[in-house]
DRENZAPA-960338 format. One record per residue: x, y, z of N, C-alpha, C, O in turn; residue in three letters. Coordinates in pm, whole numbers, padded with zeros to 5 digits, always signed. Example, Ala and Ser with C-alpha at 12.3 -4.5 7.8 and 13.67 -1.06 7.14 Angstrom:
+01319-00569+00780+01230-00450+00780+01320-00330+00780+01424-00332+00846Ala +01285-00225+00708+01367-00106+00714+01290+00003+00787+01341+00114+00804Ser 
//
This chain:
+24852-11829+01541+24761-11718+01526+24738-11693+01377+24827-11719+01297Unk +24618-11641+01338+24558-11665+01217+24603-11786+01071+24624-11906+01091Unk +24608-11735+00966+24591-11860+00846+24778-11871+00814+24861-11786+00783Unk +24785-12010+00837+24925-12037+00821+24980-12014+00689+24924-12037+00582Unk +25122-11954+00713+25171-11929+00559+25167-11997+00432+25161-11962+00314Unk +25172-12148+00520+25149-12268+00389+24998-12251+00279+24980-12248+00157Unk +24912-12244+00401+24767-12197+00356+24765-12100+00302+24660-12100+00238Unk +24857-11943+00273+24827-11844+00240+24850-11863+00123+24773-11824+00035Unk +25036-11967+00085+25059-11972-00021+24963-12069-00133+24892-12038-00229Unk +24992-12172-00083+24849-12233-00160+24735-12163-00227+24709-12184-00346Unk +24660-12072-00145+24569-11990-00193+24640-11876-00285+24557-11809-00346Unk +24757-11843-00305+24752-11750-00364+24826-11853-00512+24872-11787-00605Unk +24829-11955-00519+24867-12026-00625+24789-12064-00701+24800-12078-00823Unk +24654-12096-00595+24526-12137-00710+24450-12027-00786+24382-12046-00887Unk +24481-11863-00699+24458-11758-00740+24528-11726-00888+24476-11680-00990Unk +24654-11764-00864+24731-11694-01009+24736-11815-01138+24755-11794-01258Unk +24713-11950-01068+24641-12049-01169+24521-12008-01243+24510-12021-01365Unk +24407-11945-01147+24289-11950-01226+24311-11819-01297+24259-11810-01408Unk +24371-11731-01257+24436-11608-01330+24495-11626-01474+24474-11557-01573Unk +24573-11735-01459+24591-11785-01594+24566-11827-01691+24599-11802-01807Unk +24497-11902-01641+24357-12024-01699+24309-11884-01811+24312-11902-01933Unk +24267-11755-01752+24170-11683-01808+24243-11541-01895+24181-11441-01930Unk +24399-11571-01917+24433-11532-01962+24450-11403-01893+24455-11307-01971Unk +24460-11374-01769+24436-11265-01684+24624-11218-01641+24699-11303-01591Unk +24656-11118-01663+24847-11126-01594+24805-11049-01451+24729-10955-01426Unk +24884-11127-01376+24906-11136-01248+25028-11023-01196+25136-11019-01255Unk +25008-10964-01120+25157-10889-01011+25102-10952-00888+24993-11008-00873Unk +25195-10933-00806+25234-10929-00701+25280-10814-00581+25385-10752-00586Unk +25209-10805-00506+25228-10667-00405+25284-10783-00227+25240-10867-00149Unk +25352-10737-00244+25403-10831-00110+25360-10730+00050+25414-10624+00083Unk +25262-10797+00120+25249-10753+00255+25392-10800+00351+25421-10913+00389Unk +25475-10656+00376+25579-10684+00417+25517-10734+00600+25403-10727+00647Unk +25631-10776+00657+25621-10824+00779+25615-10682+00903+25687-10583+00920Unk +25513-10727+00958+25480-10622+00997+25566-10589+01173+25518-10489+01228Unk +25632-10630+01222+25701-10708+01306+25815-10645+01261+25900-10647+01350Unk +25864-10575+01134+25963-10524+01122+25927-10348+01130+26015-10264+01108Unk +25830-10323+01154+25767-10159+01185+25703-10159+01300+25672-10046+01338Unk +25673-10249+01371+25621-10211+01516+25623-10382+01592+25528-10454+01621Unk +25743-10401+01605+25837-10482+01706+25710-10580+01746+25727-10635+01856Unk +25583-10615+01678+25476-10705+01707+25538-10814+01683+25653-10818+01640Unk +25455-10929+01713+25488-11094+01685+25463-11151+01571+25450-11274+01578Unk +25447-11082+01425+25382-11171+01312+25490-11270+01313+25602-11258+01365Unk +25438-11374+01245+25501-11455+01207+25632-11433+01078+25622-11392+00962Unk +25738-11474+01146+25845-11454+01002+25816-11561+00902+25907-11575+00820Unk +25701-11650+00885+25727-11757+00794+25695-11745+00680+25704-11825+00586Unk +25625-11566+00689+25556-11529+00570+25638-11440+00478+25597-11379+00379Unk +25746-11445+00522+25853-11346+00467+25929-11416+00284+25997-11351+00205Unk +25898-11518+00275+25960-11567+00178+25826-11609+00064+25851-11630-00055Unk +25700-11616+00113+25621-11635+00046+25582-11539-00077+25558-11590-00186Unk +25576-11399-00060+25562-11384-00233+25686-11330-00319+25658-11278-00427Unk +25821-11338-00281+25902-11359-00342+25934-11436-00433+25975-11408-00545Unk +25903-11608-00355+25934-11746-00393+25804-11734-00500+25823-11788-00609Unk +25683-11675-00480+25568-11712-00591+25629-11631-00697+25636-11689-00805Unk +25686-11485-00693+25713-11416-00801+25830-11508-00876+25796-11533-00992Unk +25926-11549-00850+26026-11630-00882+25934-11727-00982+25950-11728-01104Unk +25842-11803-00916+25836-11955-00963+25722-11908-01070+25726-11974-01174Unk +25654-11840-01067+25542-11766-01236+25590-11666-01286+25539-11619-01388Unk +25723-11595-01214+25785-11511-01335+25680-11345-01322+25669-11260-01410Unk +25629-11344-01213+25529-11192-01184+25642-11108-01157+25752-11133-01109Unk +25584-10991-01203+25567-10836-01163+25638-10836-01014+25589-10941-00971Unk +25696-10803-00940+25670-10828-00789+25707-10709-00719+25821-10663-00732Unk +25592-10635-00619+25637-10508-00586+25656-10557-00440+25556-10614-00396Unk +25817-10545-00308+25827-10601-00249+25741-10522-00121+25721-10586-00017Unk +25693-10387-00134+25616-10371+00026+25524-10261-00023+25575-10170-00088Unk +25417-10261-00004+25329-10108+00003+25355-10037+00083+25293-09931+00072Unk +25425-10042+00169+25475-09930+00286+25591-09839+00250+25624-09734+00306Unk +25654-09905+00130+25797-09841+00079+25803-09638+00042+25736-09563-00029Unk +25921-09620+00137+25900-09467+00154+25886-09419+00266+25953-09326+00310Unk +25755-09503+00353+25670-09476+00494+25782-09570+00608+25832-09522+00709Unk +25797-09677+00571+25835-09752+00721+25893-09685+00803+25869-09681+00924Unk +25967-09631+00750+26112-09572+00872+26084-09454+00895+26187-09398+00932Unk +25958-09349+00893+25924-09194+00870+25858-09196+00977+25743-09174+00939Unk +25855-09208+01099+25767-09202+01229+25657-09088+01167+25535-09091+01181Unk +25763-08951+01067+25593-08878+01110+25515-08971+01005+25418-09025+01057Unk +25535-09003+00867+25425-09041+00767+25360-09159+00823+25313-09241+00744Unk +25350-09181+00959+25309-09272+01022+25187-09223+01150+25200-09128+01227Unk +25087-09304+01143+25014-09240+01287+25034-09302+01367+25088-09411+01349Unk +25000-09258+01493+25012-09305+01636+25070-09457+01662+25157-09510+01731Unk +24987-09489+01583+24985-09677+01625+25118-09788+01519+25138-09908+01498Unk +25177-09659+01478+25302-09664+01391+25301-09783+01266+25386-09828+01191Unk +25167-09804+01288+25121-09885+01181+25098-09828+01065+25178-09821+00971Unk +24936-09766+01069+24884-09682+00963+24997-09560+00885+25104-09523+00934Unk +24946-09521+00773+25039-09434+00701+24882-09331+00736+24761-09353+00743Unk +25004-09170+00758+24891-09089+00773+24855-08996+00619+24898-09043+00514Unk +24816-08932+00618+24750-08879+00474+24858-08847+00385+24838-08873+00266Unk +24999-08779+00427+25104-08771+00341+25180-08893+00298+25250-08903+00198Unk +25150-09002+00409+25240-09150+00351+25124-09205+00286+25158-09288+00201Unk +25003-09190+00294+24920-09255+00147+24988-09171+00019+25048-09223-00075Unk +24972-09083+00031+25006-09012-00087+25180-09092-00156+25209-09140-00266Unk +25258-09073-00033+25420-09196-00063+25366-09340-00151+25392-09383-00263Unk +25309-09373-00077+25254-09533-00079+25163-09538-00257+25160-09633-00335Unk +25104-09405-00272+25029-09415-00435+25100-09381-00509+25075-09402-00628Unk +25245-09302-00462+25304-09307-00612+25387-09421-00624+25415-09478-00729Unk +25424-09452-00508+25509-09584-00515+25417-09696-00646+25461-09725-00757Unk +25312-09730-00599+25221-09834-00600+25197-09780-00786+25194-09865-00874Unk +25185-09663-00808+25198-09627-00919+25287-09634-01024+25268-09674-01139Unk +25401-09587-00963+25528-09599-01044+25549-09803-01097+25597-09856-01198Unk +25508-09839-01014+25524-10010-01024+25437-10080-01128+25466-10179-01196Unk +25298-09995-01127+25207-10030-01222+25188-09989-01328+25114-10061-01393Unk +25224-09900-01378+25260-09809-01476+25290-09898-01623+25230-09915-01729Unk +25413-09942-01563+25490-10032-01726+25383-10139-01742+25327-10148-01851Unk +25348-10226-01635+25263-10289-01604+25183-10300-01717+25182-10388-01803Unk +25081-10148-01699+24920-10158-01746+24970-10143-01897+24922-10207-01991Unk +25107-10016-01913+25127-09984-02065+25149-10126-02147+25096-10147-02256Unk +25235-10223-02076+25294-10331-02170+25129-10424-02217+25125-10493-02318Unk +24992-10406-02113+24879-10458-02170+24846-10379-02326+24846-10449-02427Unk +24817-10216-02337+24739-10153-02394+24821-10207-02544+24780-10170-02654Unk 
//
């Protein structure tokens, strides 16, 4: 079911290649497995993929955008997927706090 991990990684290698090429710095936001918040079937093969990329180019690597929300049934809606308006708010400072040193170490 959908684009195999091999394929994902690949694509995200030629991504942070041409990223480079252009002098562009790269992070990493890892889509955690979703199979670990609502007992679905994703595939676990994707679980090691942007770890192993942060490792091997030396990125930034933030390990889940959900961090804060997973385990909060309420900051969660119905479908225990979505984050509801107070776990966006979790999820932007998270996502913030990560980017922060980030953007300063550019200026």
């Amino acid at each position: 079911m959908g684009i195999a991990a091999e394929v994902t990684k690949e694509n995200l290698v030629s991504i942070i290649l041409k990223a480079r090429d252009g002098s562009i710095r790269c992070v990493l936001v890892d889509l955690q497995n979703r199979s670990q918040i609502n007992n679905g079937n994703r595939e676990t093969s994707f679980e090691a993929t942007y770890p192993d990329l942060a490792e091997r180019f030396y990125l930034e690597y933030f390990p889940s955008p959900i961090t804060g929300v997973e385990i909060t049934l309420e900051l969660r809606q119905t479908d225990r997927l979505h984050p509801t308006a107070a776990g966006v708010k979790i999820i932007a400072e998270g996502r913030a706090n990560f980017l922060e040193p980030v953007i300063t170490s550019i200026e």
